[in-house]
N, C-alpha and C positions, 0 to 999 in steps of 0.2 A: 109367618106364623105356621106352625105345625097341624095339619088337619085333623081333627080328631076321627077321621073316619080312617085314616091309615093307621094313627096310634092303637084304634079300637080291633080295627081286621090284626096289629104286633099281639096284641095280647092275647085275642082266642088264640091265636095261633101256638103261642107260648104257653097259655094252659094246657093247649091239647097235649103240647110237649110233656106238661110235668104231668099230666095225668097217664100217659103213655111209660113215664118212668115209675109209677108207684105201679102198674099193672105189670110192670114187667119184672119190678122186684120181688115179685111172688114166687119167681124162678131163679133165683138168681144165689141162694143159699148155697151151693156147692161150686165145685170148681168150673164142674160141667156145662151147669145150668147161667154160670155166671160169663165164661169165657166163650164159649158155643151155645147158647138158645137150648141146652138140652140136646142138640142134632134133631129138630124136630121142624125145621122150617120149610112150608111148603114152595111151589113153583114162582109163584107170583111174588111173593119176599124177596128169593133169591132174585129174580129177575132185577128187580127196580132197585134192591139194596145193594147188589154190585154196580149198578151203575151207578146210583147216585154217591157212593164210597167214590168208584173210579175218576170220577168229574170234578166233585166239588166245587168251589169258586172260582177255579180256575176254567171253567166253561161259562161260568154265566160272566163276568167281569173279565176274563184271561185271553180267553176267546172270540167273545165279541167284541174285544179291545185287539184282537190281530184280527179279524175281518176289515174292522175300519181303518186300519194301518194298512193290510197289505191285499184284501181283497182276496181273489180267487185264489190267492198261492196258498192263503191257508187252508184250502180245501184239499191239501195235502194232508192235514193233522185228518181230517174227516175219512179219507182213505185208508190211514195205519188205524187209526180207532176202530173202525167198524171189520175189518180184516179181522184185528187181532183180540174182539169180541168175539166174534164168530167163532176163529181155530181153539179160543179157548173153551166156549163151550161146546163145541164137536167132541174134540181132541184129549182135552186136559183134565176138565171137571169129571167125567166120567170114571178115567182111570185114577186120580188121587181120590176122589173118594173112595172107594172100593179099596186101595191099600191104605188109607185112614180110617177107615173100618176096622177093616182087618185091624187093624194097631190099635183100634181106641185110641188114637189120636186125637188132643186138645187144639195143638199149636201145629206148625210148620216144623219147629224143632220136634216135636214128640215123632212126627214122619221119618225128620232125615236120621237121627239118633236110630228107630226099628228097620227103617231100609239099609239103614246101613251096618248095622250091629254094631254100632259105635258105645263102647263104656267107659270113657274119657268123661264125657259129658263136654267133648269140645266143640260138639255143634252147637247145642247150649249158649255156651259161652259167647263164640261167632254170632249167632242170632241176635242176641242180648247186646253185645255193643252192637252190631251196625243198625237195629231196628230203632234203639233207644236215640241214637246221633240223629237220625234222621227224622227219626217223628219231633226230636224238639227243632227242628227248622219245618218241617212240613205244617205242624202247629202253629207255629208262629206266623209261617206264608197264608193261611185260612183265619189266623186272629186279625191279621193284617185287614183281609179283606171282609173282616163285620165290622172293624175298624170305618175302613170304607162307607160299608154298605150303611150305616148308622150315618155317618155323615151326611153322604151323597141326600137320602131322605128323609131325615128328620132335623139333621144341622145341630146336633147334639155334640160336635168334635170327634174327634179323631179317638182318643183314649178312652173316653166314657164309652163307646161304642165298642170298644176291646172289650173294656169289665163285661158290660151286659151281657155278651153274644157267651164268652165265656161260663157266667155265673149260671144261666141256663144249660147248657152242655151238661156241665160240671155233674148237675142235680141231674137230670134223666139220666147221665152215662154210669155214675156212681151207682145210684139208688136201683136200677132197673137192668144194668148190665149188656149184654151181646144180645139180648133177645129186644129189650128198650131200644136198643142202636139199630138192629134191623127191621123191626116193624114202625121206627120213628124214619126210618129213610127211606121206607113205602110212600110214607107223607109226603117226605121231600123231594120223593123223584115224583109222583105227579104231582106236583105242581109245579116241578121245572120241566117234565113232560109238556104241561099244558102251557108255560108261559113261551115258549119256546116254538111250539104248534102256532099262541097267536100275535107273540109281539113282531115276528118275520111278516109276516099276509099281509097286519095293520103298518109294519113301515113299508112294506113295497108298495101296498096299495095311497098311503101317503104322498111318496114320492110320483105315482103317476103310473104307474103298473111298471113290469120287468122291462119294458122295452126301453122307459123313461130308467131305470134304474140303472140300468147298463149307459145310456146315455149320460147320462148325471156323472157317474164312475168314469168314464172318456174324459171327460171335462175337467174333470177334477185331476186327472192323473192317466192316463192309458195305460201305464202299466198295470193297476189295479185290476185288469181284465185278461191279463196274461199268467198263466200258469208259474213261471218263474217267477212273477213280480218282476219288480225292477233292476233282480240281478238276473235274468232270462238266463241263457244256454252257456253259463260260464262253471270254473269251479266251485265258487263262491254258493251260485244258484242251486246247483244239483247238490251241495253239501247241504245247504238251507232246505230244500225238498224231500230227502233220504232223513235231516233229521225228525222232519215234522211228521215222517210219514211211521220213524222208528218211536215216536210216542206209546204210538200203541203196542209195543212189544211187551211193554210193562202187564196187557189184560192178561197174558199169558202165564204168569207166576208170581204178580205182586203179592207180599205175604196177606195182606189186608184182603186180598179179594180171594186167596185161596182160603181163606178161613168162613167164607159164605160156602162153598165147597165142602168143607168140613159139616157146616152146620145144619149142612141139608139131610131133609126125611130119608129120603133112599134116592135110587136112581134114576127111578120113575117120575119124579118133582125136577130133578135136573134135568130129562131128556125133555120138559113141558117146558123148563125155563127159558133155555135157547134162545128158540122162537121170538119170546117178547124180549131180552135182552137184546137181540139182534137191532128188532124193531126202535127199542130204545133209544139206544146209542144212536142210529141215523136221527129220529128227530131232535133229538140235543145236538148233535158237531151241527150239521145243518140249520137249523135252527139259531145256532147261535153263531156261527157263519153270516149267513144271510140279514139274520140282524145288522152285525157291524157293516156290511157294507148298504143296508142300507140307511144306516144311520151316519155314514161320511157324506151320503147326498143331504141329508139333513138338517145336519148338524157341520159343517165341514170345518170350524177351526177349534176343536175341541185341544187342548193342552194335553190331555190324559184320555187317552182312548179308552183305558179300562173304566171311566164313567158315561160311557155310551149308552149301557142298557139302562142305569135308574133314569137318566135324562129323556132318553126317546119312551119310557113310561109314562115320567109326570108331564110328558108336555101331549102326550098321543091320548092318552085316557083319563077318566074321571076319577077321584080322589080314590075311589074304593080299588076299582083297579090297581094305581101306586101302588095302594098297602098290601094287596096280594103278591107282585113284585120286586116290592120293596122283601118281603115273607120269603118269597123265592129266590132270594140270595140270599138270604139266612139260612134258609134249606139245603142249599147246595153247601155254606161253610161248614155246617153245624152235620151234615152228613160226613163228611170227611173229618173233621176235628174227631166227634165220636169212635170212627173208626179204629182211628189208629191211635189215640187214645186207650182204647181197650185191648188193641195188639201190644203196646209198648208193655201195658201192664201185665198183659201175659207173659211177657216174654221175662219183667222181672220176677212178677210170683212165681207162675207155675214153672218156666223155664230155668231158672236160678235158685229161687229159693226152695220151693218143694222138693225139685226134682235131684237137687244138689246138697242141700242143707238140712232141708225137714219132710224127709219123706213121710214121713208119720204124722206131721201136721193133721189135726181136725180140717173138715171141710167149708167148715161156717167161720174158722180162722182164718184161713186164706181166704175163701170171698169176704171178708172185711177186713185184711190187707189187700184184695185187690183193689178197692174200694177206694183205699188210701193215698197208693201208689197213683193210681188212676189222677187223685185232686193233685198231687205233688207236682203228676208229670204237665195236669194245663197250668201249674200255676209257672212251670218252668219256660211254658211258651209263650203264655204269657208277659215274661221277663224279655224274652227277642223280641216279642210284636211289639212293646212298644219302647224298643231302643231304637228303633228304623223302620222306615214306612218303604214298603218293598215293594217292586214289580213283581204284582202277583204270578201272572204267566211265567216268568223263567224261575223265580225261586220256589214255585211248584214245583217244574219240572226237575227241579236238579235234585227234589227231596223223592220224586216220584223215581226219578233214573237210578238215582242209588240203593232204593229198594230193589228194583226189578231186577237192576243189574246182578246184586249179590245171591239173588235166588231162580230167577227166573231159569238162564241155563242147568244149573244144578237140579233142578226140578225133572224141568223137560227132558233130562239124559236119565233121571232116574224113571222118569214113567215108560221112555221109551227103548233105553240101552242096559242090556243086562251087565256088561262088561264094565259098568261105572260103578269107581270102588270109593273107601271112605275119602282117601287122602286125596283122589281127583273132587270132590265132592268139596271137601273142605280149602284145597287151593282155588278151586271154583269161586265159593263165594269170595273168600280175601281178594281176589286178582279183579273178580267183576267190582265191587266195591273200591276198593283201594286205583281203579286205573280211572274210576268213574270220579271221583273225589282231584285226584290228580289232575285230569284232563283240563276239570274244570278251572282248577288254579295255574298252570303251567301252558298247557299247549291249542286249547280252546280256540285264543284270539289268533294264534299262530296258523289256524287250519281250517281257513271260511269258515271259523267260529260253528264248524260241526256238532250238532248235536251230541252230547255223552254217550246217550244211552248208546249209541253205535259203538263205537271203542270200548265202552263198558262191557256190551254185552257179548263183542268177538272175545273181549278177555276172558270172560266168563265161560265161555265153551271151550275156546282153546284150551286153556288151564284145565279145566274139567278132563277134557277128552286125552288131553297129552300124559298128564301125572296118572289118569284111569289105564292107560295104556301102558305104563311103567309101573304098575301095582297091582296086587291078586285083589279081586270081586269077593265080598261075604261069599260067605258058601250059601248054596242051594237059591242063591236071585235068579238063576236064568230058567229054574223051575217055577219060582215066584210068580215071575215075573210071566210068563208062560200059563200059567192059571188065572190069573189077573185078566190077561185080555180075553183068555176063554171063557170067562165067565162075562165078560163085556160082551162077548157075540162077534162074528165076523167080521164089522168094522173094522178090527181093532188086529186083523191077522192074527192066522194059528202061534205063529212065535217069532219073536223079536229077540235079535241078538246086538 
């Protein structure tokens, strides 16, 4: 029977939600206030809402489901994460904001469309299908997993666990917009800050402190305690390492987290955020690292590794605990769901429709078509999550790689290369997208099953930098581009070509 004190911790937790969306829908009347928080989000927001965007279910279920499978070797994924947290916020956040200023910039596309003086509207277009492909599987892979996470703890099934976790979303993300979604994943990242801090301690100290953990791990498997895993110093091994580690290349230009970038105060709240983002990211990969391996001494014939964490919960602490979580894997789906939920539907209102169709549009009409767009596109994910119950870990990552991959190079050449023109720009994304899609259906299994995002994102720059090479630059970018960093401070060198 269902404990009423977990049922009781689901529901505050879920008012707090809906009352976090009727506060945010006070903002949320214009395009601005609906798609971007107004640009008014301080250090502490951005911190915890880009991670907890970045993570999602796929760290708390994803993650400590490859701990207890492979052990140390996923502490490869915890290397490219925290790397590619870090260079993003040094490096990246700094300068797109400041030319998303400059631009009045909403979207990603409103950036590359004014960097590039493009009036086709074919970035647009570009943006628009590969964001919308992707977030309906990225959807689906996070439906998937409150799917899960409603089972695993309440025993409610599989499908009703879909509706719920959705039907919540749905109401904060609609009602209360980008500012509801980022101050609703303040919520979500501490408390998978904190379950994260203490469900590792309480299993390691479980199993008999690290020394016994390590032991325990030996016993079970030796390779578990090797770097490669159990494909150590082969091809196989070093393609499985290089991919877990190119996870994190995604911090660096996913459109979902460069739009916490966008929505920041000024520069001043970025260069605070940093620091705790940094901080973040390690005790989440770690954290839930540490987790699954210590829950293979624990637990060691689990069928499904990605139920490691609700299990080493309800059996380590007292009901109320469970419900917390059980709450923090809600948190982690329902951070991610939202997110890109309200990118998809940017990218059809304001990118497609305004931008292309109804410039004149009222402002209070598009935020209530985005509104619309927004329920259309989870009822769409809804429709994948539950035709197939999916390995959350990889059908994350494959929705996660084909984001990064179509923008992330593209990005990075524009903040840092004067000499990148429209047509490298727009071969960029097709080639990063389209080789990442590919790989994974054609040559994947053929190539130590190498992660995408690697071949994705060499397409991505190659293409970018070859066609930028064979094409004239807008006029006056390498002046642009040139005051940009001057106004960023030395850092950021006198000028880039």
């Amino acid at each position: 029977m269902t404990s009423p004190i977990i049922v009781g911790v689901l529901v505050a937790y879920l008012i707090l939600l809906l009352f976090i969306g009727i506060w945010g829908g006070k903002g949320s009347h214009d395009v601005e206030g609906y798609y971007a928080a107004g640009k008014k989000l301080p250090s502490w927001v951005l911190a915890f809402s880009s991670n907890a965007t970045g993570e999602s279910a796929w760290l708390l279920l994803g993650l400590t489901g490859m701990g207890y499978a492979v052990g140390m070797h996923a502490l490869w994924v915890v290397l490219g994460e925290v790397l590619g947290v870090a260079v993003a916020w040094v490096f990246v956040a700094r300068p797109f904001k400041a030319f998303t200023d400059r631009y009045n910039s909403i979207t990603v596309a409103d950036y590359l469309v004014a960097r590039f003086k493009d009036p086709t509207h074919a970035f647009r277009i570009v943006s628009a299908v590969i964001i919308l492909s992707m977030v309906a599987a990225y959807t689906a892979a996070q439906l998937t997993a409150t799917g899960k996470a409603f089972d695993s703890f309440l025993g409610t099934g599989y499908q009703t666990g879909v509706f719920l976790g959705l039907a919540v979303i749905l109401f904060y993300t609609t009602v209360g917009g980008f500012k509801a979604v980022a101050y609703s994943d303040v919520l979500q990242g501490v408390l998978m800050f904190g379950c994260l801090l203490t469900l590792p301690a309480v299993g390691i100290a479980a199993v008999g402190g690290w020394g016994s953990l390590l032991e325990g791990l030996r016993a079970a498997d030796p390779n578990l305690l090797l770097p490669g895993g159990g494909l150590g110093f082969t091809p196989s091994g070093i393609a499985s390492a290089l991919g877990f580690v190119g996870i994190g290349l995604a911090f660096l230009g996913a459109p979902q987290l460069l739009g916490r970038f966008i929505a920041a105060r000024d520069q001043r709240e970025i260069i605070k955020a940093g620091p705790l983002a940094v901080i973040c990211i390690v005790v989440f990969d770690m954290g839930a690292v540490l987790t699954g391996m210590a829950g293979r001494v624990l637990f060691p014939a689990l069928t499904d590794p990605e139920t490691i964490l609700p299990l080493m919960s309800s059996e380590l602490f007292p009901a109320i605990f469970t419900g917390l979580f059980f709450v923090v894997v809600l948190a982690a789906t329902m951070s991610t769901v939202d997110s890109v939920l309200i990118l998809a539907s940017a990218a059809a209102v304001r990118d497609i429709f305004q931008k292309i169709f109804r410039p004149n549009a009222p402002q209070v009409t598009l935020a209530r078509l985005g509104k619309g767009v927004t329920v259309i596109l989870g009822l769409l994910g809804l429709v994948l999550a539950l035709t197939e119950v999916r390995v959350i870990f990889w059908f994350v990552l494959f929705a996660w790689s084909g984001l990064a991959c179509a923008f992330t190079p593209v990005v990075l050449c524009s903040l840092f290369w004067a000499r990148t023109t429209r047509a490298g720009a727009l071969a960029g994304m097709v080639a990063g997208f389209l080789v990442t899609v590919i790989w994974v259906v054609a040559f994947k299994a053929q190539f130590y099953d190498l992660y995408e995002m690697i071949p994705g994102f060499l397409a991505g720059f190659v293409f970018t930098v070859g066609v930028s090479l064979l094409t004239r630059p807008p006029e006056g970018a390498e002046k642009e581009l040139r005051e940009i960093h001057a106004e960023l401070g030395p850092a950021f060198g006198p000028k880039r070509d």
